[in-house]
C-alpha positions, 0 to 999 in steps of 0.5 A, a space after each residue: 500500500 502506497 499510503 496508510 489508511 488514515 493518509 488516504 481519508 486525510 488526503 482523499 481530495 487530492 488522491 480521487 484527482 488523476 493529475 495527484 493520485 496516490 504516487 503524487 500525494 506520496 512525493 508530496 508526503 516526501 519533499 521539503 520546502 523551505 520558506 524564507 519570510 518577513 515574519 510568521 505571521 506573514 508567512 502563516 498562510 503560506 504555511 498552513 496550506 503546504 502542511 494540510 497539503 501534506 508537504 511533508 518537512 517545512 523548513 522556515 526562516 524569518 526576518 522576525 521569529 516572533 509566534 513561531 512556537 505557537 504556529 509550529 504547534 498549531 501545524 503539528 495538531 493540523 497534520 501529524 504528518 508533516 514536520 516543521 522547525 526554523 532552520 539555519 539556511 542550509 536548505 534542500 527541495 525548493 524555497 519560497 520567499 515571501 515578503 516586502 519589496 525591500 526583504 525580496 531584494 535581499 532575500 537572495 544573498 542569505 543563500 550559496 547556491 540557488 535552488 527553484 524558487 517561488 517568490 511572492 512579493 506583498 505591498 499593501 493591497 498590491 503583490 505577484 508571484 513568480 516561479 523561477 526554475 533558473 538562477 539568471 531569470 531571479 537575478 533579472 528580476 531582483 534587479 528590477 525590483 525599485 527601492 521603494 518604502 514600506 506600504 502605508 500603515 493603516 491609520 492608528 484608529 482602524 485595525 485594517 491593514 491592506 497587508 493582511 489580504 494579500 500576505 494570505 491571498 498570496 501564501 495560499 497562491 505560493 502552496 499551489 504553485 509549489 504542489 505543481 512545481 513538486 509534481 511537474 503538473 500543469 504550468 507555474 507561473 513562470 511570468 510575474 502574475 501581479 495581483 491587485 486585490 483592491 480593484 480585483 485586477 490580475 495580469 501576467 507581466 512579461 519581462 518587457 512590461 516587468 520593471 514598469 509594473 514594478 515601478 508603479 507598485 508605489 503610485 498605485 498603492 497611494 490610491 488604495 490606502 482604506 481608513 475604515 474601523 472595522 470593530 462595528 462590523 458583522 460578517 455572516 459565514 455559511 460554511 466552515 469548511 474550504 472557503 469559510 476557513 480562510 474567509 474567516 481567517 483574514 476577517 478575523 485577523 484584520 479585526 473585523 469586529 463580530 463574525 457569525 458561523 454557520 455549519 451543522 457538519 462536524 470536523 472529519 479527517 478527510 477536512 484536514 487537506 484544506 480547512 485550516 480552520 480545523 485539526 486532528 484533536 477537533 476531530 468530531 466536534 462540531 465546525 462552528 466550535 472548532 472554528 471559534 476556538 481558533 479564531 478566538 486564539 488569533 484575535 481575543 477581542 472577536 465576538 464570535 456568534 455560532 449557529 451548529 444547524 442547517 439553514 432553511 426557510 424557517 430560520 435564515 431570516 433571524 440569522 441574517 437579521 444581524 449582520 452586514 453582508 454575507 459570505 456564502 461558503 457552501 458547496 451545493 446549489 440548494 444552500 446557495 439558491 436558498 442565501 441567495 433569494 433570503 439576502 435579494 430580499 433582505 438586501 444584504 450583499 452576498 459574497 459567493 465563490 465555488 472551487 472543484 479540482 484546480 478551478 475557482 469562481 468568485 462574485 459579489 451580489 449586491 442586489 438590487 443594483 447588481 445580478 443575482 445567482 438566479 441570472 446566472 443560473 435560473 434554478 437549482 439544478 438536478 442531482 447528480 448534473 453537476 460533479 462535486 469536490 466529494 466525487 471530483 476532488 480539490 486541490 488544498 489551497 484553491 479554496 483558500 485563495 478564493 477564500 482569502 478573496 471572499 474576504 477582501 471583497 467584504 472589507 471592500 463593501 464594509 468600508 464601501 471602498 475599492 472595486 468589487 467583483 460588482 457584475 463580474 465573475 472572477 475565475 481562476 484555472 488553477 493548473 495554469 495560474 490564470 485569473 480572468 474575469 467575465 462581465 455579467 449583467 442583470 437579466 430583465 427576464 430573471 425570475 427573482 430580480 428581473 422586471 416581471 419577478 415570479 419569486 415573491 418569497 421563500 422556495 423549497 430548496 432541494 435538489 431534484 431527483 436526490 435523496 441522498 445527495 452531499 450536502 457538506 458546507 464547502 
């Protein structure tokens, strides 16, 4: 047997997928990385996804070691498997680098001999990534790196800071691209993908373009400075799984000030490739609790409220009531239909996104001014029509990226700052590093929202033709 019984429940997500299978989550459970970092909780991201993938030895170096003993405890609890210790710099497998502009300039002179490297570079709402494969192609980029200073801090009333996005964001983009670089599958992003999470734009930057993208980090991050105090705000979470763990993670971490939780699932070991939130000693407790439990460890003053229970028509009007917007992190349509329809009649923004195997979507509903989920998808549709990540599987960290944009475009609307993902789906093929995004409109025919609504209320949401259909919260 390639792997024990208890790896194949851990990792059966990533072992149903022919591009990973058995022999792939082996070479995973037997390859090192070594991530050298501004600091650990810059870093923690990055370092959560590689050891629920099950990257089997992390070696870490930080600028800053400060929480590293609490984070090293955390990820032995997530995953037993894995093992995790700072090291000296004497390295093997492949790096990660991961930090401000001024750190990635440096990062290179702390090493003799050059191994490939993923390299990711953060500065306020602004960041890219990188793969490179050849020790020339880093020094080129090195050198076009501007000296620039440190991305403006928030200002001293607010708890948000830019950087709490796209250090996660970006640390979850670095587990991808380093599975893929370990399995040699799909295509890593050997171009500069630049990311700009505060107009939710994504362009792959050739060397031609690099230096000027480059230069431009600091004027463009002039204009996407937030001043909003999030300790008044409440997010609603359906979902404590794959998008709710890293939604609630980056809300949490950038002080939003009352998160709601809603699961009826308990912790299962095969949650543990990508549910961060999670561990092994939680198995079988309840998701919510679990999930408030480290939440609370990561910022004390959150006011967490949980809801252990399904939603339905009889109870998702009083559990919205209290909250601002909505998160929906689910992974079946009767869920979704059912968010969607309660908050277009509520008038609460609902934040959606989906990820099966190695792609993603995310949008934001805000209706009645925008689309709703019924423009895209007029009904629920039958069982069985459409695969899901039970029977499909999906790569750890993809949910985590679309998570951690989830949360950005809740801030955004919090603070009613930034561009949203308004009448625009955003998507992500995964195997190949690619972000894009499709227009959408709202359709005058649509039977909820449209001109001639047929929907005045609540429905019955179910599958058609399911009796036993999966219907865990994604």
């Amino acid at each position: 047997m390639i792997l024990a019984k208890e790896q194949i429940n851990r990792y059966l997500r990533h072992i149903i997928m022919p591009e990973i299978s058995g022999p792939g989550q082996k070479k995973l459970l037997e390859s090192s990385v070594f991530i050298y970092g501004e600091s650990v909780s810059a870093a923690a991201p990055a370092i959560y996804y590689l050891a629920a993938s099950g990257i089997g030895s992390i070696h870490c170096q930080f600028a800053d070691t400060a929480g590293f003993d609490k984070l090293a405890a955390c990820i032995r609890d997530l995953n037993g498997d894995v093992s995790i210790s700072l090291a000296d710099g004497q390295d093997s497998g492949l790096r990660i680098f991961l930090g401000g502009p001024e750190f990635i300039k440096k990062s290179k002179l702390a090493f003799a001999h050059f191994l490939p490297a993923v390299v990711a570079l953060y500065y306020g709402w602004l960041g890219g990534i990188q793969v490179f494969k050849a020790e020339d192609d880093l020094d080129v980029f090195l050198a076009k790196l501007p000296d620039l200073q440190p991305a403006a801090a928030a200002a001293a009333d607010t708890k948000i800071t830019a950087e709490v996005f796209s250090t996660c964001f970006l640390g979850a983009l670095c587990a991808m691209e380093a599975i893929k670089l370990i399995l040699d599958i799909g295509e890593t992003a050997g171009d500069f993908l630049y990311c700009n999470l505060f107009s939710m734009e994504f362009s792959k930057v050739g060397q031609a373009e690099l230096e000027q993208t480059l230069a431009g980090l600091a004027s463009v991050q002039a204009t996407t400075a937030l001043n909003f105090d999030l300790t008044d705000s409440k997010v609603l979470i359906v979902g404590t799984g794959g998008l709710g763990s890293p939604a609630a993670y980056a809300l949490a971490s950038a002080g939003v000030g009352t998160i709601g939780l809603v699961d009826y699932d308990a912790v299962e070991i095969s949650n543990l490739n990508r549910q961060i939130l999670h561990s092994g000693s939680r198995i079988g407790m309840p998701k919510v609790e679990s999930a408030a439990l480290f939440l609370h460890d990561i910022n004390p003053q959150l006011s967490i409220d949980t809801y252990h229970t399904a939603l339905s028509k009889e109870n998702i009007y009083s559990i919205l009531e209290n909250y601002d917007l909505v998160i929906a992190a689910v992974d079946n349509f009767p869920d979704r239909f059912l968010l969607n329809d309660a908050c277009f009649f509520t008038k609460k923004p609902m934040l959606d996104a989906g990820v099966l195997r190695f792609d993603g979507t995310c949008m934001s509903i805000i209706t009645p001014q925008s689309h709703c989920y019924r423009c895209t998808l007029p009904d629920i549709p039958s069982g069985g029509s459409t695969p899901t990540c039970a029977e499909s599987g999906v790569l750890g960290p993809l949910p985590g990226i679309m998570g951690f944009l989830q949360a950005a475009e809740a801030v955004k609307l919090l603070s009613g700052q930034g561009n949203t993902l308004h009448d625009r789906v955003l998507f992500l093929d995964g195997m190949f590093s690619h972000f894009g995004t499709i227009q959408l409109r709202k359709q005058s025919g649509c039977r909820l929202c449209g001109t001639n609504p047929a929907i005045h209320e609540l429905q019955e949401y179910k599958f058609v033709c399911s009796d036993e259909e999966d219907t865990h919260q994604e």
